[in-house]
Every structure is written in C-alpha cells, then in structure tokens.
C-alpha positions as CSV (number, residue, x, y, z in Angstrom):
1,X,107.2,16.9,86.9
2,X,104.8,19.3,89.0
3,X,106.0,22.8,88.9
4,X,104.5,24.5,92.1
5,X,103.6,28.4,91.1
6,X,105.6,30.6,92.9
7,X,103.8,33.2,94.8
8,X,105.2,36.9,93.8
9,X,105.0,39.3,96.0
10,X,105.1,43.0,94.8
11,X,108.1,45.3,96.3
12,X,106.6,48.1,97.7
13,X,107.9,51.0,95.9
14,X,107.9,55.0,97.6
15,X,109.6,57.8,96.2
16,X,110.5,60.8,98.7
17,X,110.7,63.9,97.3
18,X,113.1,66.1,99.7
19,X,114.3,69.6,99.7
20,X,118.1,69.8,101.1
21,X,120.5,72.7,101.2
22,X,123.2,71.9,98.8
23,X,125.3,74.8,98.6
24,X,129.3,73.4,97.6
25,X,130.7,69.8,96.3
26,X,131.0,69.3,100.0
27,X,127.3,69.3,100.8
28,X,126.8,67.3,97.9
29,X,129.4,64.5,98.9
30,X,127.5,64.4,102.5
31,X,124.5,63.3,100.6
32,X,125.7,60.5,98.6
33,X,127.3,59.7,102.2
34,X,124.0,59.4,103.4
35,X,122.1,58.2,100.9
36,X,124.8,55.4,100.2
37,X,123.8,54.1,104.0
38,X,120.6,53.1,102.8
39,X,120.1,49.6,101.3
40,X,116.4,49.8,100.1
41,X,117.1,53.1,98.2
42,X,117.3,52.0,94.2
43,X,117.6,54.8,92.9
44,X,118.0,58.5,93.7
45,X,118.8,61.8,91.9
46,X,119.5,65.5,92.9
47,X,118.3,68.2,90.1
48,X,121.4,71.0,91.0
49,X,119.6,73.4,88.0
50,X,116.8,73.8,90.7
51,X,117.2,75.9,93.1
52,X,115.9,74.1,95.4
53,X,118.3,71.2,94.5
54,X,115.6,68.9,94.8
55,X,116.7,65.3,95.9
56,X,114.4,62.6,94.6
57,X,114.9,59.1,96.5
58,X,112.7,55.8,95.2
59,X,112.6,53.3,98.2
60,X,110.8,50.4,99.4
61,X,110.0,52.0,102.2
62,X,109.3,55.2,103.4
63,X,112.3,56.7,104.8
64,X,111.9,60.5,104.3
65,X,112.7,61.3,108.2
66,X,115.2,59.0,108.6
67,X,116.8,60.4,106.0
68,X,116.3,63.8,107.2
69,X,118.0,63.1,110.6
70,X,121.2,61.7,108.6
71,X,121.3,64.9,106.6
72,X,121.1,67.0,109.6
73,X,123.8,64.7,111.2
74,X,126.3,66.0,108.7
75,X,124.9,69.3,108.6
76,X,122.7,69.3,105.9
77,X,119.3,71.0,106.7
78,X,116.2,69.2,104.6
79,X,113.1,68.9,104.5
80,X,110.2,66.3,102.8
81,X,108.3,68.0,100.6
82,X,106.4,64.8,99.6
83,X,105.9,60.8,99.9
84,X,104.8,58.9,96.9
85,X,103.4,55.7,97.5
86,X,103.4,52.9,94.6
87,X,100.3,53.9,93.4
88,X,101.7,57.3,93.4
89,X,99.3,58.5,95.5
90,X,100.7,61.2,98.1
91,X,101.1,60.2,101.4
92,X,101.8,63.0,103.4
C-alpha cells in the first residue's frame, strides 16, 4: 500500500478587533445578525463590561470593513481599531 502524504495547508487566521456602539439588547441582536452572515468568522465575542463594548472577531480573512458596512447597514456605527494577522502581527 503507498500512502501519498497529504499536503496541509495552513488556514489563515486574523482577528479584528472592532469598536461598535452597543447601547440596548437591540444593538446587540443587530450584531450577532451580522456577524451570523459571515461564514469564515470562528469565533467572535463582545466584552459589554467595556465601555467601549469591544467586539473581537477571529476570521480567515480579513473582513474588518466589510463588517463595518453591515454594522452601519443596521445602524450600528463601528469602527476597526485593529487587524491581527496569524502571526499576530498588526496589520493596520
């Protein structure tokens, strides 16, 4: 039996580190909405003890405006505050 190797090809990995304006349970619906449009987002988080309600996306690929226009297409204002590569080296 020959058992060709299998070439692996690492998943590029970026996590976006936005700022939105998440003021009610509303706002915060909008952006699972959003975020649940997204197929390469794996995982994503919201810290509502900042006050900043920073919203923390890891992607394979980097989405941070695209995901600032669907925000703002519900009405939620944001911003990218920064773009992790998967060496977790900023990018922007």
């Amino acid at each position: 039996i020959h058992l060709s190797p299998q070439l692996v090809v690492p998943m590029s990995r970026y996590v976006i580190i936005l700022s939105p304006v998440i003021n009610t349970p509303i706002d915060l619906r909008h952006v699972f909405e959003v975020i649940d449009t997204f197929s390469d987002i794996s995982e994503w988080s919201v810290d509502l003890d900042d006050c900043d309600k920073i919203l923390r996306v890891v992607c394979s690929e980097d989405i941070g405006q695209e995901l600032v226009k669907s925000l703002a297409r519900l009405g939620i204002s944001s911003s990218v505050l920064e773009v992790f590569d998967e060496n977790g080296i900023s990018i922007i």
